[in-house]
C-alpha positions as CSV (number, residue, x, y, z in Angstrom):
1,X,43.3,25.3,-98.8
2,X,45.3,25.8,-95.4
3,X,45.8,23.5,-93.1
4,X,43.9,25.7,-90.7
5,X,40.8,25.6,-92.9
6,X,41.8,21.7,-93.3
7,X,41.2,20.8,-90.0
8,X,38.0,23.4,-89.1
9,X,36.4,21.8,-92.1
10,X,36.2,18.4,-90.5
11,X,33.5,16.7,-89.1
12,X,32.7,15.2,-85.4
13,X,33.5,11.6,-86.8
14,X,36.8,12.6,-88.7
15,X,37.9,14.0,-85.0
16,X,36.6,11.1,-83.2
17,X,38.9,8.8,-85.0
18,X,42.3,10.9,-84.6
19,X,41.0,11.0,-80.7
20,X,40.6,7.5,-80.2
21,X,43.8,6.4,-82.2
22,X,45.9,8.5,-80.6
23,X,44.5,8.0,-77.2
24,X,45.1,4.2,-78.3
25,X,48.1,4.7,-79.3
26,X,49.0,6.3,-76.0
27,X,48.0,3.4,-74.3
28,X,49.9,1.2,-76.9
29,X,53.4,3.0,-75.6
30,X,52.3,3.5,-72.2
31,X,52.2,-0.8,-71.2
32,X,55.2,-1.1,-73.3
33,X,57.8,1.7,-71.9
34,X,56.2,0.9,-68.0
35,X,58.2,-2.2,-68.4
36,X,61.7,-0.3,-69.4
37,X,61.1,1.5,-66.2
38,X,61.0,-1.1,-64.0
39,X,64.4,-3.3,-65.6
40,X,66.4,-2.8,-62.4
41,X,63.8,-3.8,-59.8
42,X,62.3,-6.7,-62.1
43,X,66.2,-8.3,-62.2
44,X,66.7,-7.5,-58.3
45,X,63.2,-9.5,-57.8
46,X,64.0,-12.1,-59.6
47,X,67.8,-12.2,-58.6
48,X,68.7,-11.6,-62.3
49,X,70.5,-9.3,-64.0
50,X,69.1,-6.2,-66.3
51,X,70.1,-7.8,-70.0
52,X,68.4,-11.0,-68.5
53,X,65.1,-8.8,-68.1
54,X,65.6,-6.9,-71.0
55,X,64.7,-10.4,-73.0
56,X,61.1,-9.3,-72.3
57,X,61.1,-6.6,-74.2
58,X,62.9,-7.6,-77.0
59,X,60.5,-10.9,-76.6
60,X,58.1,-8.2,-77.0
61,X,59.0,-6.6,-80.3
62,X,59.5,-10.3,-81.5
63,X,55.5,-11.4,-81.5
64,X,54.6,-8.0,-82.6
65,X,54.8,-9.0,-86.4
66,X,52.3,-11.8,-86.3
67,X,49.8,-9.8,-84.6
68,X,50.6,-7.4,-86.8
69,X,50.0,-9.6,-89.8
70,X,46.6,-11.4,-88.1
71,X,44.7,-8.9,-87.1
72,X,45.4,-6.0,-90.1
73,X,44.0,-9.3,-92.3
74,X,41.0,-9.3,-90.2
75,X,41.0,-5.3,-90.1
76,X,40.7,-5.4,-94.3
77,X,38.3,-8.1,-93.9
78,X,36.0,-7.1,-91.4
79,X,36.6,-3.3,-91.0
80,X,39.3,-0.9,-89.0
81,X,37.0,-0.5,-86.1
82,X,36.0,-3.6,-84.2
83,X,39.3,-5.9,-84.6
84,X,41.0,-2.9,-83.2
85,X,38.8,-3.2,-79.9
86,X,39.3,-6.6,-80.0
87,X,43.0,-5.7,-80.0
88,X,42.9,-3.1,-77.2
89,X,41.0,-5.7,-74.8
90,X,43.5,-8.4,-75.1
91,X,46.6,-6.5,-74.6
92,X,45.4,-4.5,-71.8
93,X,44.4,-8.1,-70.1
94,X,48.3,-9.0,-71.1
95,X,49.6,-6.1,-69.6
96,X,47.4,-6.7,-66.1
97,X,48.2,-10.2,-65.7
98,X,52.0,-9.3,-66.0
99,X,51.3,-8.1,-62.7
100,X,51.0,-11.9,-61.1
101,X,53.9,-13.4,-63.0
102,X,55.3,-15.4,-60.2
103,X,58.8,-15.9,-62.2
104,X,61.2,-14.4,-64.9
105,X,60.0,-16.8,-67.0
106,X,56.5,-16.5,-66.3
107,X,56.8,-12.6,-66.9
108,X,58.8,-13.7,-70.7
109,X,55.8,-15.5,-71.5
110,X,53.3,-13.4,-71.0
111,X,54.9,-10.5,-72.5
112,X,55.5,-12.3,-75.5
113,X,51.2,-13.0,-75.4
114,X,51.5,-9.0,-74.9
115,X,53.5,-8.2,-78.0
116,X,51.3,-10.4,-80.3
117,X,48.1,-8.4,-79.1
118,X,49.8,-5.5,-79.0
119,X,50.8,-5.6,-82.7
120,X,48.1,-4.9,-84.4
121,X,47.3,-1.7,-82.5
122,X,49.8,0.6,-84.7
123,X,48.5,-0.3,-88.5
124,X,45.2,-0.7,-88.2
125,X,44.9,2.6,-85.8
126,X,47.2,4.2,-88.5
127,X,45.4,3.4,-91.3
128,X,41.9,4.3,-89.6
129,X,42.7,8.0,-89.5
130,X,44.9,8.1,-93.2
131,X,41.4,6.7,-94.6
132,X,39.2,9.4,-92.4
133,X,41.1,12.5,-92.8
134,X,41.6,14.8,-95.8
135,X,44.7,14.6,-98.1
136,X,46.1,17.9,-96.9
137,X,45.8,17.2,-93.3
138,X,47.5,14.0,-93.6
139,X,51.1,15.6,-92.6
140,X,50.2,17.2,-89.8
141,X,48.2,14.7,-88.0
142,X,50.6,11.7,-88.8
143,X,52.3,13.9,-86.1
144,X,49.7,14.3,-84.2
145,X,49.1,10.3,-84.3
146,X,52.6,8.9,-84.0
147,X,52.9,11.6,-80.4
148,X,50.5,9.3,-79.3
149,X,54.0,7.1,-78.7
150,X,55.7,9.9,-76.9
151,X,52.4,10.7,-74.9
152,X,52.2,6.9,-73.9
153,X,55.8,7.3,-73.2
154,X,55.3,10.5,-71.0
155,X,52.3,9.1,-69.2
156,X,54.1,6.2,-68.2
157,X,57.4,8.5,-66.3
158,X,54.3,10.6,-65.1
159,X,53.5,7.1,-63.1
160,X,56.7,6.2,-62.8
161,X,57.7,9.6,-61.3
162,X,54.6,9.4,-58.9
163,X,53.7,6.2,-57.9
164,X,56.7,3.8,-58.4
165,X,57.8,3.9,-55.0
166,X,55.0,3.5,-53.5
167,X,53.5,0.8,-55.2
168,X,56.3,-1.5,-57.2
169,X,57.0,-2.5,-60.5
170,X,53.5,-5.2,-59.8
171,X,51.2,-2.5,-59.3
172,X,52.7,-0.3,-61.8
173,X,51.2,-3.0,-64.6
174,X,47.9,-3.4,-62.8
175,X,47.6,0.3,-63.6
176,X,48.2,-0.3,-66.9
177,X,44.3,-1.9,-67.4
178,X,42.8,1.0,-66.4
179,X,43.0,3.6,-68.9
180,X,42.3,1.0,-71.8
181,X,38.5,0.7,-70.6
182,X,38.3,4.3,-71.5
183,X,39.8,3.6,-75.0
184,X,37.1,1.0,-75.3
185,X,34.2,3.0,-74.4
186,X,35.8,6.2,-76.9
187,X,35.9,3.5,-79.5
188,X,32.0,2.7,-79.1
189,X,31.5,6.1,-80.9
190,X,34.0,6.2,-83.8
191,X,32.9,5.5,-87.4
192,X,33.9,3.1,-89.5
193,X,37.0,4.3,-92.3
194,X,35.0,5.9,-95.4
195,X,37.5,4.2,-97.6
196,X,37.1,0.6,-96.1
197,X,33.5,1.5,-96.8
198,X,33.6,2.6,-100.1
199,X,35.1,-0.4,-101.4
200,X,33.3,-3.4,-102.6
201,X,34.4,-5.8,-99.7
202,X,35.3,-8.1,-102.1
203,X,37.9,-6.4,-103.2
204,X,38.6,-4.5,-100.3
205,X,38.9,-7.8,-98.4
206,X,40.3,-10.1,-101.4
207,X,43.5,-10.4,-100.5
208,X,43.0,-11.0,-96.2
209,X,40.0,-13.7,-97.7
210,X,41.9,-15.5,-99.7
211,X,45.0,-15.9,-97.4
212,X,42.7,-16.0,-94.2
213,X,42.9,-19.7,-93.5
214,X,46.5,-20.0,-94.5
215,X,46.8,-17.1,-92.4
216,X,45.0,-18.3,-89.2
217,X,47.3,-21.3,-88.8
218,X,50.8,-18.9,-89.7
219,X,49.4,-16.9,-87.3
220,X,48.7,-19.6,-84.4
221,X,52.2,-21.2,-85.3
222,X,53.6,-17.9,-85.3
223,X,52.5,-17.1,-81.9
224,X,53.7,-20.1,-80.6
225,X,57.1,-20.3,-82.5
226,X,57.4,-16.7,-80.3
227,X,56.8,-17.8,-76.8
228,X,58.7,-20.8,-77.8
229,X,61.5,-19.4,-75.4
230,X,59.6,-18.8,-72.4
231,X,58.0,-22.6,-72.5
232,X,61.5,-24.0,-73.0
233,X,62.6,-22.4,-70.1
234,X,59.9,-23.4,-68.1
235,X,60.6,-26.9,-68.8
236,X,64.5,-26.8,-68.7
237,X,65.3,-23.8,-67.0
238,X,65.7,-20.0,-68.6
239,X,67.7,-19.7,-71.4
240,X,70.2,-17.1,-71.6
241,X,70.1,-14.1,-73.5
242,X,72.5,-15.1,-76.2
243,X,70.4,-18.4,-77.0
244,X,67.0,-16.0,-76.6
245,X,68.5,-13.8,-79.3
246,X,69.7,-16.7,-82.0
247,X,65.6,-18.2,-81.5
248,X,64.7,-14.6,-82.2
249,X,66.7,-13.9,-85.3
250,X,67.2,-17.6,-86.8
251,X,63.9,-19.2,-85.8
252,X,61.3,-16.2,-85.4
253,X,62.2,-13.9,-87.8
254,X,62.2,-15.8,-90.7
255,X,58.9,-17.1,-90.1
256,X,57.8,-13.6,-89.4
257,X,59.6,-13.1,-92.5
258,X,56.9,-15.7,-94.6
259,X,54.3,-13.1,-94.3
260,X,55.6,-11.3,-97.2
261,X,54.3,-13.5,-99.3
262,X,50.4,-11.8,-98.9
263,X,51.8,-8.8,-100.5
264,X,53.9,-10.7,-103.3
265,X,52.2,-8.2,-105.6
266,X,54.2,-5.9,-103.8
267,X,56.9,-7.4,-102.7
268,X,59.5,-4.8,-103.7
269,X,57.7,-1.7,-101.7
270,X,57.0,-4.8,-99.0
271,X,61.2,-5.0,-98.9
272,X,61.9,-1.2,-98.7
273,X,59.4,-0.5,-96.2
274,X,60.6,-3.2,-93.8
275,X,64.2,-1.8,-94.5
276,X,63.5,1.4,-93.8
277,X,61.2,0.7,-90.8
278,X,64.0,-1.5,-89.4
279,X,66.5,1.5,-89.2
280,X,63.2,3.8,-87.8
281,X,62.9,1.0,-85.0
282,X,67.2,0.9,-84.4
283,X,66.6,4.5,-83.9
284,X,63.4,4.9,-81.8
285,X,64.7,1.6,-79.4
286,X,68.0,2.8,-79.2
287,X,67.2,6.4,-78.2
288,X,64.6,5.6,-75.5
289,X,64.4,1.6,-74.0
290,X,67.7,2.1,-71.7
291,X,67.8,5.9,-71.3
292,X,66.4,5.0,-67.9
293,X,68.9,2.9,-67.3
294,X,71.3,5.5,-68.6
295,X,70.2,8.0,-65.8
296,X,70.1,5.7,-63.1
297,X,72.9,3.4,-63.2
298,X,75.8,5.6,-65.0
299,X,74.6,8.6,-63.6
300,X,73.2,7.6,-60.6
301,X,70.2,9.8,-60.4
302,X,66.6,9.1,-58.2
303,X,63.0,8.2,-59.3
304,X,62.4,11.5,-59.3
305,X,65.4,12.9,-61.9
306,X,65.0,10.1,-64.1
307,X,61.2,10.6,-64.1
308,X,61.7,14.1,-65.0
309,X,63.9,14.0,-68.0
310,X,62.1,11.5,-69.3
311,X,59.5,13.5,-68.8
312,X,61.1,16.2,-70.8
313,X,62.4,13.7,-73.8
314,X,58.6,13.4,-74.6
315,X,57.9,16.4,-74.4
316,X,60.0,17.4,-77.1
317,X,59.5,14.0,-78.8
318,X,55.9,15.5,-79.6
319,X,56.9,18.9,-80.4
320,X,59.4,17.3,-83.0
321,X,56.5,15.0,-84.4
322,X,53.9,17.6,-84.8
323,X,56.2,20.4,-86.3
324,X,58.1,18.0,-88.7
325,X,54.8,16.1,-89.5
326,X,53.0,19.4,-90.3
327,X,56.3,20.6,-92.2
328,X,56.5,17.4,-94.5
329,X,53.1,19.0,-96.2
330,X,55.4,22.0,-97.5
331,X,59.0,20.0,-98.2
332,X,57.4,16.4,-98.9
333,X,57.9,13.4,-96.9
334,X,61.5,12.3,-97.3
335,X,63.3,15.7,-97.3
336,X,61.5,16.6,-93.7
337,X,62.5,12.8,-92.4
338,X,66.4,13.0,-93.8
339,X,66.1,16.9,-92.2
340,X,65.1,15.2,-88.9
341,X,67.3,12.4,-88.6
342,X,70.7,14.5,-89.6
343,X,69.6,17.0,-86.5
344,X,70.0,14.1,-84.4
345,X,73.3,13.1,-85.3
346,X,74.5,16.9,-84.5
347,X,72.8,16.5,-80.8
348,X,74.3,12.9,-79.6
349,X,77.5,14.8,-77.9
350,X,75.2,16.5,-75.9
351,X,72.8,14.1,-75.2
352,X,75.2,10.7,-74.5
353,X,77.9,12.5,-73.1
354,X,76.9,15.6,-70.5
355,X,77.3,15.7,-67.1
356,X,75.5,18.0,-65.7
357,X,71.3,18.3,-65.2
358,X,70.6,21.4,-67.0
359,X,72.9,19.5,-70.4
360,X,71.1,16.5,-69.7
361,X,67.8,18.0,-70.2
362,X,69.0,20.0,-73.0
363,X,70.0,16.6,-74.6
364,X,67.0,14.6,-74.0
365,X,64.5,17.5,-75.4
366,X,66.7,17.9,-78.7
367,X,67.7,14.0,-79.3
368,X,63.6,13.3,-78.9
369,X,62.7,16.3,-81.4
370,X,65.1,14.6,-83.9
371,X,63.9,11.0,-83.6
372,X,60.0,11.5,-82.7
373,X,60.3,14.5,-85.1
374,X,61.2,12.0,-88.1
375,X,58.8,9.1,-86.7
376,X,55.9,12.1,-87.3
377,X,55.8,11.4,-90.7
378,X,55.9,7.5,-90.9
379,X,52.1,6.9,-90.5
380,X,51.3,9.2,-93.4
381,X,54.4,7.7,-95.6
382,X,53.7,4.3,-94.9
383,X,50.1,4.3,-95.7
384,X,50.9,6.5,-99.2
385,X,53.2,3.6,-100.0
386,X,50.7,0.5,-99.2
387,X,48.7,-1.2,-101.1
388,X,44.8,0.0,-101.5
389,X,43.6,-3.8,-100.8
390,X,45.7,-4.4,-97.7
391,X,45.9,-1.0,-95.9
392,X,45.4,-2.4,-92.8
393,X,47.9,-5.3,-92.8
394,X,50.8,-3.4,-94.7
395,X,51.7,-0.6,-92.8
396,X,51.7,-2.4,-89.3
397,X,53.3,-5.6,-90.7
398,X,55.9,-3.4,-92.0
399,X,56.3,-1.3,-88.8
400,X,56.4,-4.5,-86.7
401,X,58.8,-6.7,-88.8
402,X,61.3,-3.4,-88.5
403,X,60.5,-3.9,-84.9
404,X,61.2,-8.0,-84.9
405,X,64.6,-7.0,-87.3
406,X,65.4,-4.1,-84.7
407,X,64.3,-6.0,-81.3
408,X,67.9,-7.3,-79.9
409,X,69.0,-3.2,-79.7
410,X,68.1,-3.1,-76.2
411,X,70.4,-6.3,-75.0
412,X,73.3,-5.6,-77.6
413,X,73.3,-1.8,-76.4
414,X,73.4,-3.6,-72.3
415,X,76.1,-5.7,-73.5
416,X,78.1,-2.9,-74.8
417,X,77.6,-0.7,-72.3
418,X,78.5,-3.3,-69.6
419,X,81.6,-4.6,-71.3
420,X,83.1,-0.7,-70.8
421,X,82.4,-0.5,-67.4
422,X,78.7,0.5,-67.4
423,X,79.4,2.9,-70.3
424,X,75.6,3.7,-71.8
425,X,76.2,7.0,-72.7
426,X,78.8,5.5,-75.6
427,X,76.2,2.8,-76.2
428,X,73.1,4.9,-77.1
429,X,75.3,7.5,-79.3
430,X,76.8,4.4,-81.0
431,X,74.1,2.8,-82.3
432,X,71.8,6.3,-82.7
433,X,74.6,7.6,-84.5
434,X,74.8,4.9,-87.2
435,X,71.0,4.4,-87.8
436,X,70.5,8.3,-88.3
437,X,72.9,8.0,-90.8
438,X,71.1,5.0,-92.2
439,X,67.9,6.5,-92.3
440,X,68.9,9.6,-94.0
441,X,70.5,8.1,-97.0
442,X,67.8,5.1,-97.4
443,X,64.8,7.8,-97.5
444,X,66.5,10.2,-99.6
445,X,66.7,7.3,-102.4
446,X,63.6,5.8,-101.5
447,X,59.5,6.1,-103.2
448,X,57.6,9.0,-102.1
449,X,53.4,9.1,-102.8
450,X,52.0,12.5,-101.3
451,X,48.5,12.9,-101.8
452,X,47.6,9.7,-103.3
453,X,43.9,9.2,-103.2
454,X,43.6,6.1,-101.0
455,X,40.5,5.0,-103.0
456,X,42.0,4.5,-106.3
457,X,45.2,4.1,-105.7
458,X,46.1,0.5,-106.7
């Protein structure tokens, strides 16, 4: 069957949940990338500099793989649908309360609360449409699902573009509440994954209901273990961002790093995945969180410019994802991601290093193709290579331990870029450069599972 006859043959429901994961999904990127937006007038606020403010979002991608963890154990015990509403609520009141941080330190904190929440969004959203959807569609609206990310991303230089300078970086995260009551609502009417259903819930749910208490109190240490740096600095004074970065990688990640152990059964497609998903997040971070930056402090363009080539990135980010997603149906899952990522390394010269407007946005459109276009196939690959019993944890906490492993890009790209003389143009092809590379060769020796049926695969 087509993938035109796919998609006409299924039902309202089916729909409903692709609509309200990607819409939530949207959302997802659109709180996280309003804060990479607003670096420069956060730092000249809070007389600091950008790496200093950068912290947050690496803070960020630091809580995101206990969240992760918690609520994709609560997703396979108690279903897909209500633990990701619960999710959606909390973040967007993380995102909205941003708005009142009264100091750096305040606004570390409560993005690390953000990150947490925000991380169980991805898996358990992901893994709601795999289970809904038929086996042949899967390609194509992995694409459609991870553009949710570029969306997000485009709605939030759509804002940026239009009401930045009238309302500051404050009132830019008050609007981020707003569109997450819609989610909320869309959610209301989406039915619960078929899959999860078709289980026995207690085997289904084994594995979260026999870690869950364990669970509960990794997850509460977790959580604190990752605002650990903000409450230190409220007490002795803001760390710096070298000191943020050794908590990160010697304290946080290996306790993030604990929550292998639920899929010990696994543990070798647990490794892989989390390899592979730390290049994925290297690439993704390093192409987008200080392109902004990129425009406005090297090449000194407006709001307006920067909005607008941003804008552009996205739009070919989700042109990539849906083409290459669809495509990966036809060539299979790692030949359409190694395809994608090698484009990318034969655009960086145009991308990092024009000078001109009409290159520039030549650049952005083709670099975005490339990385979004390889991203379009994660959701589908990731949730072929999981686990039956723990499709809602695996996935995400594989996505967002990549994300932990990958969250210092954004500060060591500033550093480099500031130690040559404001130099991001060398620092984004650098480090996209290497992880395309990276990515090619570890999914072209890597597992592929096309087509597994979800309900008996082991």
């Amino acid at each position: 069957m087509s993938l035109a006859a796919e998609l006409r043959g299924m039902d309202r429901h089916q729909w409903s949940a692709v609509t309200a994961s990607f819409l939530g999904w949207t959302l997802d990127a659109f709180d996280f990338f309003l804060m990479v937006f607003m670096f420069s007038a956060i730092a000249k606020e809070f007389h600091s500099s950008v790496p200093a403010v950068a912290i947050a979002s690496t803070l960020t991608l630091a809580a995101r793989p206990f969240g992760a963890l918690f609520f994709g154990m609560l997703a396979d015990r108690f279903g897909r649908k209500p633990i990701l509403m619960i999710d959606i609520l909390l973040y967007s009141v993380m995102e909205f309360a941003s708005a009142y941080a009264p100091t750096l330190t305040a606004l570390l904190f409560l993005r690390c609360l953000f990150g947490f929440a925000m991380g169980g969004e991805w898996g358990i959203g992901a893994s709601l449409v795999m289970e809904s959807i038929p086996p042949k569609a899967r390609g194509f609206l992995s694409g459609v699902l991870q553009e949710g990310y570029a969306a997000g991303y485009l709605l939030a230089s759509l804002v940026f573009y239009f009401l930045f300078d009238r309302i500051g970086w404050r009132g830019m995260f008050m609007v981020g509440l707003a569109p997450a009551l819609i989610i909320v609502l869309i959610r209301l009417g989406v039915k619960e994954s078929p899959v999860f259903e078709a289980q026995a819930r207690a085997s289904a749910g084994a594995t979260a209901r026999r870690s869950l208490p364990a669970m509960l109190g990794l997850g509460l240490l977790a959580l604190g273990v990752s605002v650990g740096p903000a409450i230190v600095g409220a007490l002795a004074g803001p760390l710096d961002k070298n000191a943020m970065l050794y908590w990160v990688y010697f304290v946080d990640a290996p306790i993030a790093l604990c929550g292998l152990w639920v899929f010990r059964k696994h543990w070798r497609m647990a490794l892989y995945c989390v390899l592979l998903m730390t290049a994925f997040n290297f690439f993704s971070h390093g192409a987008q969180d200080l392109y902004p930056t990129f425009l406005t402090k090297q090449h000194h363009l407006d709001t307006q410019a920067t909005g607008l080539l941003t804008m552009l990135g996205n739009v070919g980010a989700i042109v990539g994802g849906l083409v290459f997603g669809a495509w990966s149906e036809q060539l299979g899952r790692r030949r359409t991601m190694v395809i994608a990522a090698l484009l990318g390394v034969l655009v960086i010269p145009l991308w990092a290093f024009s000078h001109t407007i009409p290159l520039l946005m030549l650049g952005v459109v083709l670099i975005q193709v490339s990385v979004q276009g390889s991203w379009g196939v994660i959701p589908v690959h990731l949730n072929e290579l999981s686990p039956a019993d723990a499709r809602g944890a695996f996935p995400g906490f594989a996505y967002q331990l990549g994300n932990i492993l990958a969250s210092g890009c954004i500060v060591w790209q500033s550093q480099i870029a500031e130690a040559r003389g404001g130099d991001y143009g060398f620092a984004l092809a650098l480090v996209v450069g290497i992880v395309a590379v990276v990515i090619a060769g570890l999914t072209l020796f890597g597992p592929e599972r096309q087509g597994v049926d979800f309900v008996t695969a082991d």
